[in-house]
Each structure stands twice: as structure tokens, then as C-alpha cells.
N, CA, C and O atoms as a printed pandas DataFrame, in Angstrom:
     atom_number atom_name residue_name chain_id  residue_number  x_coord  y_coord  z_coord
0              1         N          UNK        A               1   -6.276   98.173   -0.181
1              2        CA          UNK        A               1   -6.675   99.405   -0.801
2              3         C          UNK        A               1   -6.470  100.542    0.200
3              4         O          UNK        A               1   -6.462  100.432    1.426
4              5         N          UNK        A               2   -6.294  101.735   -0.581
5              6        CA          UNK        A               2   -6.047  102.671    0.603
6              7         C          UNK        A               2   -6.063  103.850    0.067
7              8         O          UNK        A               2   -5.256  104.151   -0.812
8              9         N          UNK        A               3   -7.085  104.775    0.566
9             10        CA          UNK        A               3   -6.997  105.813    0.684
10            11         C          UNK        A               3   -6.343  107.168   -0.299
11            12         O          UNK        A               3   -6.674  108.204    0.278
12            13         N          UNK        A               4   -5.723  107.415   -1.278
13            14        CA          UNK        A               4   -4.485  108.434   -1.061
14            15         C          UNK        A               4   -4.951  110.001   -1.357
15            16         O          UNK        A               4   -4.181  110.951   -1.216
16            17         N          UNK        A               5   -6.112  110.103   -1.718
17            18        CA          UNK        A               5   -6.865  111.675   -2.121
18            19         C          UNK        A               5   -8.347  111.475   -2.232
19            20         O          UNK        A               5   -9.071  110.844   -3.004
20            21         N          UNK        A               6   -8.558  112.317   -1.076
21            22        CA          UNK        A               6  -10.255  112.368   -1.576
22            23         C          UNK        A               6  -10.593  113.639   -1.512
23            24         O          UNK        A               6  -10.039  114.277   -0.616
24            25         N          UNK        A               7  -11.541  114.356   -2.380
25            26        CA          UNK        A               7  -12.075  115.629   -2.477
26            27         C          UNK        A               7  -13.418  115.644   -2.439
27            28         O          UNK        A               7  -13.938  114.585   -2.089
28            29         N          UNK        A               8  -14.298  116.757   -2.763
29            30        CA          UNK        A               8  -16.008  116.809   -3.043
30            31         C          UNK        A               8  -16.222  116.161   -4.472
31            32         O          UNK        A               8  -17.346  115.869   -4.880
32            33         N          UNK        A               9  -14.772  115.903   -5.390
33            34        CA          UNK        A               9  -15.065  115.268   -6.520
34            35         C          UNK        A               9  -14.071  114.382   -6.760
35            36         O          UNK        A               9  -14.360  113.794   -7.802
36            37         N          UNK        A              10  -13.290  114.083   -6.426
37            38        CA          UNK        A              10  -12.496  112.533   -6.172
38            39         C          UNK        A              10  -12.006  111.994   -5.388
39            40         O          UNK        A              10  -11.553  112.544   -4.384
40            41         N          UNK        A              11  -11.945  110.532   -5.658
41            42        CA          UNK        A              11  -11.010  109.978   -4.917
42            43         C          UNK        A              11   -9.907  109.197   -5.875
43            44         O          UNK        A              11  -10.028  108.950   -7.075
44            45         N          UNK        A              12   -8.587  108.818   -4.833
45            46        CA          UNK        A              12   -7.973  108.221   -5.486
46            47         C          UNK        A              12   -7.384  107.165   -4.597
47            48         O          UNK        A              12   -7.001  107.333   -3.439
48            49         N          UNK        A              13   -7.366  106.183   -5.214
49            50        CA          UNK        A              13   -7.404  104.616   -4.355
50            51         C          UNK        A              13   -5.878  103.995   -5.178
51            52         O          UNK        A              13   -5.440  104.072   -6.326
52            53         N          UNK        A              14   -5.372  103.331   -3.812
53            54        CA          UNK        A              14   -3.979  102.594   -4.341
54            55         C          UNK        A              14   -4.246  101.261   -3.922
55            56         O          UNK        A              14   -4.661  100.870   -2.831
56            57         N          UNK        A              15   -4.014  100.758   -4.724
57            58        CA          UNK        A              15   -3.664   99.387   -4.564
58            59         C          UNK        A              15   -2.172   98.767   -4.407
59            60         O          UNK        A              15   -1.643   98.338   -5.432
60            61         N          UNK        A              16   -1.864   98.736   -3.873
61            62        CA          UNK        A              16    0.056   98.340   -3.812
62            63         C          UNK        A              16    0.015   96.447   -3.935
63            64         O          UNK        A              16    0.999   95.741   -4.159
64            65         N          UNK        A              17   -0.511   96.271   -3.854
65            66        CA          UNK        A              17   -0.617   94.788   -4.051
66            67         C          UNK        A              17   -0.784   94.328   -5.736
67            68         O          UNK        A              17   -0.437   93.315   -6.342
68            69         N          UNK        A              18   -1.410   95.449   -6.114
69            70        CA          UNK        A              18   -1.993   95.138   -7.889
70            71         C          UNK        A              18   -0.696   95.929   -8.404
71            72         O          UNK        A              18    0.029   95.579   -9.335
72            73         N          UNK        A              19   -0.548   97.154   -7.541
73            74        CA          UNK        A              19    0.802   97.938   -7.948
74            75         C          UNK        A              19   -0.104   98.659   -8.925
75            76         O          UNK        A              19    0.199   98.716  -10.116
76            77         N          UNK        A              20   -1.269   99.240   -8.421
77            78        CA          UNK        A              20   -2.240  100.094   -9.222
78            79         C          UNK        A              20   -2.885  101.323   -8.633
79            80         O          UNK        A              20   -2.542  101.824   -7.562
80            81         N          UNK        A              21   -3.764  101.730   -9.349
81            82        CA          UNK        A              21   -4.692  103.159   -8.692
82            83         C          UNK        A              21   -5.519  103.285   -9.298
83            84         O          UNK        A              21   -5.345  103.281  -10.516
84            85         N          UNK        A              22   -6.977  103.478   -8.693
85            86        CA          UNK        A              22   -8.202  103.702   -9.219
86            87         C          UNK        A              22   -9.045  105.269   -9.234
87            88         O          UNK        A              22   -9.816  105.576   -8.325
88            89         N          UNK        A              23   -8.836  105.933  -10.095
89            90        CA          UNK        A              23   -9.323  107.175  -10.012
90            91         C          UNK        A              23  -11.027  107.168  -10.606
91            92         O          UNK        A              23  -11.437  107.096  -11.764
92            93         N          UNK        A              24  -11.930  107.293   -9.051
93            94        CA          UNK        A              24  -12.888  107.658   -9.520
94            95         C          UNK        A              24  -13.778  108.883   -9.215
95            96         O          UNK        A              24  -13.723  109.556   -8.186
96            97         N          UNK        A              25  -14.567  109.062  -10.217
97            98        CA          UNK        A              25  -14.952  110.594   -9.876
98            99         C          UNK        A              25  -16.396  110.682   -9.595
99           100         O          UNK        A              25  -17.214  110.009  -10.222
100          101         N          UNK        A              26  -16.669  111.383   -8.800
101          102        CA          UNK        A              26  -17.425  111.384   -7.943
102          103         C          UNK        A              26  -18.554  111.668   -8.559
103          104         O          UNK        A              26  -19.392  110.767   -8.584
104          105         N          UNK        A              27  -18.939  113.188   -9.325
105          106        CA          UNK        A              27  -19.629  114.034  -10.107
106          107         C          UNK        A              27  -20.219  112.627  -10.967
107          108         O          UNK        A              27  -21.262  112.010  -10.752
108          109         N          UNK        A              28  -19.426  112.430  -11.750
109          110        CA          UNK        A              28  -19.718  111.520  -13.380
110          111         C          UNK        A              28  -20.233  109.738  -12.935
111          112         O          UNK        A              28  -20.860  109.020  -13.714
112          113         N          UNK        A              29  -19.802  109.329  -11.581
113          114        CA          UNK        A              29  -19.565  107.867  -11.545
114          115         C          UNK        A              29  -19.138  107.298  -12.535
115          116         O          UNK        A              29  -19.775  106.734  -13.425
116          117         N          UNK        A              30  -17.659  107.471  -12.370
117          118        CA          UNK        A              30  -16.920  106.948  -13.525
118          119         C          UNK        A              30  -15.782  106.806  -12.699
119          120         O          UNK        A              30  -15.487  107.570  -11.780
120          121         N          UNK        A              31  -14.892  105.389  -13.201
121          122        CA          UNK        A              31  -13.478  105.009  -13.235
122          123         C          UNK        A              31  -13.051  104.707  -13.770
123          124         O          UNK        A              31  -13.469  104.037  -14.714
124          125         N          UNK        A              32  -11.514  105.093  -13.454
125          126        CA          UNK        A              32   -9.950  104.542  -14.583
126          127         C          UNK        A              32   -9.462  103.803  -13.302
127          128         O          UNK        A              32   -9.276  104.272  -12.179
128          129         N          UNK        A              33   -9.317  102.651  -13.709
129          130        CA          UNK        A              33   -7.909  101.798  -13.134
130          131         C          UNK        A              33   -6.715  101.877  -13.530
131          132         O          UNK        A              33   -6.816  101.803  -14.755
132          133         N          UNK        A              34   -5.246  102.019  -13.178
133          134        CA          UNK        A              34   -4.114  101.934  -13.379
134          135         C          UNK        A              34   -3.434  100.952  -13.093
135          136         O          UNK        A              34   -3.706  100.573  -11.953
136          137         N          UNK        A              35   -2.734  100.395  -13.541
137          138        CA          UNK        A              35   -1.546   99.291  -13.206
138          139         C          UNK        A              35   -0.631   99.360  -14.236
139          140         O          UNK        A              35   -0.793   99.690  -15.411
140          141         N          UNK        A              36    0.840   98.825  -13.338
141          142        CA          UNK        A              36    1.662   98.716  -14.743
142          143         C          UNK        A              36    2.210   99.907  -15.226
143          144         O          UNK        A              36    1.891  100.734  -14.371
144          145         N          UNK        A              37    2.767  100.404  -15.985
145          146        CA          UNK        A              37    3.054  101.688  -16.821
146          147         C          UNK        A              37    2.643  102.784  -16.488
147          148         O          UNK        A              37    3.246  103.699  -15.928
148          149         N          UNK        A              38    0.969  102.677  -17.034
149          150        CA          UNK        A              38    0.121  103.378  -16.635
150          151         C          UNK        A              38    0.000  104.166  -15.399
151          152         O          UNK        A              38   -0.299  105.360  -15.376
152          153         N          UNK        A              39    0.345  103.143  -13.971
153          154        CA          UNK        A              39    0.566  102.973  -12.723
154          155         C          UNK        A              39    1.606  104.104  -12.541
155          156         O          UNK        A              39    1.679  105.232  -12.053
156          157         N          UNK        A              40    2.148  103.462  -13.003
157          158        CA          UNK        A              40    3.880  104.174  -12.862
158          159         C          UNK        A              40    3.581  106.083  -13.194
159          160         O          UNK        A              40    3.724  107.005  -12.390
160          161         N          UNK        A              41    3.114  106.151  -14.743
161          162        CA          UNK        A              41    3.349  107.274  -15.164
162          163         C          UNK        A              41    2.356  108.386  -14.119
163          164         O          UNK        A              41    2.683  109.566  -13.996
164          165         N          UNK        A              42    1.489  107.973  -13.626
165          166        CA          UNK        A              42    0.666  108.393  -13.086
166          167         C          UNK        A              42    0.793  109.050  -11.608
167          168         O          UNK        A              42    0.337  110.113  -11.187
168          169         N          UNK        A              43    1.581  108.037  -10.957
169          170        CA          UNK        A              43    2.425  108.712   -9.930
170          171         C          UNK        A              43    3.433  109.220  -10.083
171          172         O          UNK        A              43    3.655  109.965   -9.128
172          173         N          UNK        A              44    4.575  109.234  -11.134
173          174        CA          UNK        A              44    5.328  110.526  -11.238
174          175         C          UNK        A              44    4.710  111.495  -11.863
175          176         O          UNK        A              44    5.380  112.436  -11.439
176          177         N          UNK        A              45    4.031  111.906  -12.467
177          178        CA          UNK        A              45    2.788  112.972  -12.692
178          179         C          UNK        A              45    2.460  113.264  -11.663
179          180         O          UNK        A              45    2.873  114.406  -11.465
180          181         N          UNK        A              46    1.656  112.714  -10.397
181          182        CA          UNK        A              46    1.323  113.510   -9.335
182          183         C          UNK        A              46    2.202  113.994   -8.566
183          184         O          UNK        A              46    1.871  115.075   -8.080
184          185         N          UNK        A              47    3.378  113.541   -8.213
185          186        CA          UNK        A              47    4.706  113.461   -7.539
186          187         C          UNK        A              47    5.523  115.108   -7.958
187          188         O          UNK        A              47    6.194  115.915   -7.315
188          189         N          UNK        A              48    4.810  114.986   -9.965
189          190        CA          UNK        A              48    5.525  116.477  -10.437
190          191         C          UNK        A              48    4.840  117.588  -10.072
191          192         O          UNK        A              48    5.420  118.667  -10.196
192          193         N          UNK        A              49    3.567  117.559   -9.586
193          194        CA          UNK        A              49    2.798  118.576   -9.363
194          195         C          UNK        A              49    3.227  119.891   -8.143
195          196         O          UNK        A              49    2.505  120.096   -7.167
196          197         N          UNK        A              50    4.039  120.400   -8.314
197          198        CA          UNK        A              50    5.109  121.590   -7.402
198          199         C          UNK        A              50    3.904  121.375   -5.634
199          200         O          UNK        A              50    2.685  121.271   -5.498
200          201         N          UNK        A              51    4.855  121.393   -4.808
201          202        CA          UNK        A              51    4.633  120.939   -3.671
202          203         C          UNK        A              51    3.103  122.512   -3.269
203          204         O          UNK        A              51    1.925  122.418   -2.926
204          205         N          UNK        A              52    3.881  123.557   -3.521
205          206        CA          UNK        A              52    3.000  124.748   -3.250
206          207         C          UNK        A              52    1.573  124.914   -4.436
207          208         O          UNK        A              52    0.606  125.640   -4.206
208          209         N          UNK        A              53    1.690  124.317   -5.323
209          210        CA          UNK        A              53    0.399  124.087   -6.211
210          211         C          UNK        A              53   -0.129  123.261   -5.402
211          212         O          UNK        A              53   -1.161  123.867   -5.115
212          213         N          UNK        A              54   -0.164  122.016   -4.653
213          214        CA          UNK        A              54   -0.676  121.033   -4.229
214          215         C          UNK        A              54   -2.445  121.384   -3.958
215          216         O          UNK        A              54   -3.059  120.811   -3.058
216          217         N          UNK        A              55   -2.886  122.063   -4.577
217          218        CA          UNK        A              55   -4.225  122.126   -3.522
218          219         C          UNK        A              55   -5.899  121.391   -4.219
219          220         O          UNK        A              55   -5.943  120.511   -5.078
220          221         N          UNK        A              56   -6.689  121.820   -3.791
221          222        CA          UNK        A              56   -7.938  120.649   -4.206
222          223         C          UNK        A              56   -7.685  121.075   -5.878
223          224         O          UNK        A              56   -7.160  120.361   -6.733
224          225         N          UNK        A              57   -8.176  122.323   -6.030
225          226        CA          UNK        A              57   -8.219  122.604   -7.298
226          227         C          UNK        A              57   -7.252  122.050   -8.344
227          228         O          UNK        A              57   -7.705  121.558   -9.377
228          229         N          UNK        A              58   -6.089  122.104   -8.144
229          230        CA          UNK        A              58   -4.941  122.135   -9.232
230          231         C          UNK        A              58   -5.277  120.686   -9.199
231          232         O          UNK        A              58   -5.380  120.157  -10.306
232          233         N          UNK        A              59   -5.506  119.788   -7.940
233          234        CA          UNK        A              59   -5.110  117.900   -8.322
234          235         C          UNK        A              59   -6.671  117.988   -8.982
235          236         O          UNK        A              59   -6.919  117.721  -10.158
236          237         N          UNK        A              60   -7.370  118.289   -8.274
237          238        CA          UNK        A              60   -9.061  118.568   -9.138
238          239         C          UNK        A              60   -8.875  117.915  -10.865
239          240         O          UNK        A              60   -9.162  116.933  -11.549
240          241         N          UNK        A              61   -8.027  119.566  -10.955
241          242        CA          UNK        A              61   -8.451  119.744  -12.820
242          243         C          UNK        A              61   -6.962  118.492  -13.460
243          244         O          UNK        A              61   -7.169  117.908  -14.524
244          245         N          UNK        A              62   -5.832  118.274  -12.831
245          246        CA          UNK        A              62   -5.010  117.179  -13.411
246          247         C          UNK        A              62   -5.902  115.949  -13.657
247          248         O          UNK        A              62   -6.006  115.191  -14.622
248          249         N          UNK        A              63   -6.605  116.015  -12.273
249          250        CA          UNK        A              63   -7.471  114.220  -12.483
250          251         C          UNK        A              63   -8.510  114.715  -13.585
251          252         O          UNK        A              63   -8.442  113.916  -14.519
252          253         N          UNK        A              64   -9.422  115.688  -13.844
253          254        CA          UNK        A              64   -9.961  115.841  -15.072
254          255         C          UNK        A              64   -9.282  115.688  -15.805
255          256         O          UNK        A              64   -9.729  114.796  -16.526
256          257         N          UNK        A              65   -8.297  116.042  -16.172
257          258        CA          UNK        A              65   -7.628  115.778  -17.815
258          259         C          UNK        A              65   -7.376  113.916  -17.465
259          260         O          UNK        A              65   -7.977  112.945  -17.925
260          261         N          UNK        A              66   -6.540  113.981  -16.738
261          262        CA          UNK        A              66   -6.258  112.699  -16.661
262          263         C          UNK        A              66   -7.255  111.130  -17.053
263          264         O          UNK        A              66   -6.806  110.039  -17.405
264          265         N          UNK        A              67   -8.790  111.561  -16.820
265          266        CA          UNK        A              67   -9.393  110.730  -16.831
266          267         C          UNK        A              67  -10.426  111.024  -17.965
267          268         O          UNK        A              67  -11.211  110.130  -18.280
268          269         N          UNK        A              68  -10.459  112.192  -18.571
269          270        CA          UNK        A              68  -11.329  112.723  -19.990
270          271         C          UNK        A              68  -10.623  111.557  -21.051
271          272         O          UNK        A              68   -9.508  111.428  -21.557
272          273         N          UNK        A              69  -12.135  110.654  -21.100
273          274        CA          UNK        A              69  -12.176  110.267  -22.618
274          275         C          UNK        A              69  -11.522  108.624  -21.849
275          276         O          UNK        A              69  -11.551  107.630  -22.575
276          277         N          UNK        A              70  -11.073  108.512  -20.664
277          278        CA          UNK        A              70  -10.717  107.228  -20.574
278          279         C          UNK        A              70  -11.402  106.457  -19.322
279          280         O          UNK        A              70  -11.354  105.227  -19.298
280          281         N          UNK        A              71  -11.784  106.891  -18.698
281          282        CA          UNK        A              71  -12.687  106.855  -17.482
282          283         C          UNK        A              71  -13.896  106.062  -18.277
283          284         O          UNK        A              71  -14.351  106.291  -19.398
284          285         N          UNK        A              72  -14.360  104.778  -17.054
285          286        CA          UNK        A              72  -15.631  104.328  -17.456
286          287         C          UNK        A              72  -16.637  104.329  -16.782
287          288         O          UNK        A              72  -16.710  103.795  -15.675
288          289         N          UNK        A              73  -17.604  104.959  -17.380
289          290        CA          UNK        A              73  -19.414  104.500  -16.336
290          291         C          UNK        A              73  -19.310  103.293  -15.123
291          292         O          UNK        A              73  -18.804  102.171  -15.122
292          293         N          UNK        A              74  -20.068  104.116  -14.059
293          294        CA          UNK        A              74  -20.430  103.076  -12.929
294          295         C          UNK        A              74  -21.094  102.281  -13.512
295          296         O          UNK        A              74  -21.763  103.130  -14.102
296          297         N          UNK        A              75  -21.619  101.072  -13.973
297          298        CA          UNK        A              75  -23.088  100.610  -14.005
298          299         C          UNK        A              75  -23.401   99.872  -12.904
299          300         O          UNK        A              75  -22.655   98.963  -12.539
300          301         N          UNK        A              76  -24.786  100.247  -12.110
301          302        CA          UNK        A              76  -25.198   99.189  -11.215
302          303         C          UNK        A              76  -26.167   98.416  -11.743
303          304         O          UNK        A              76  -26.948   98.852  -12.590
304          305         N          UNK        A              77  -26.206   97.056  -11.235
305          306        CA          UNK        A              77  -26.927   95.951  -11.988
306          307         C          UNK        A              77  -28.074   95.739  -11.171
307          308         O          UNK        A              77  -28.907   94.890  -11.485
């Protein structure tokens, strides 16, 4: 696992072994896992994001859309 974005409201975790990414958000305790397709589309999406947009805000509000409505509750047991 490793690392690839962390902010005051996310992080984003790669897995290269699953060939995945786990976007969770900090605010909500909630995650989306990626693999597969999913995986895929997800990093050329971030990849498209213009090098000079790059900043907290702009990846901020992509990972909001990105994870509205598909993202799941932490639960601790």
C-alpha cells in the first residue's frame, strides 16, 4: 500500500499488487475501493486533471464527485 494523496480531507491509497485504489475521506469516514476498470478509469481521470490545476482544492472537489453516492461508511465493531 502506498501513499499517493493525502489532504485535511483525503487520502488516496494504491495498491499495485490488487492493481487498485482506496479513496477514503476523512470528514465522512467513508470508502471506495477501486480495482480493475474502475482502477484504470480513475487514474486516467486524475492523470487528466491539467498539471497547473493540480492543487488541494481542485483534487479535493474531483474526489467529492468521485466518491458521492458510492463511497461506504467506516463501521467499527
Amino acid at each position: 500500500m502506498n501513499v499517493i494523496y493525502s489532504s485535511d480531507h483525503y487520502w488516496v491509497l494504491a495498491y499495485p499488487a490488487q492493481q487498485g485504489f482506496e479513496l477514503f475521506d476523512k470528514e465522512s469516514l467513508s470508502t471506495l475501493f477501486l480495482q480493475g476498470p474502475l482502477a484504470w478509469h480513475f487514474r486516467n481521470a486524475m492523470e487528466g486533471i491539467p498539471e497547473a490545476e493540480r492543487d488541494e482544492e481542485t483534487i479535493d472537489a474531483f474526489l467529492d464527485d468521485y466518491c458521492a453516492g458510492s463511497a461506504r461508511p467506516i463501521v467499527f465493531h
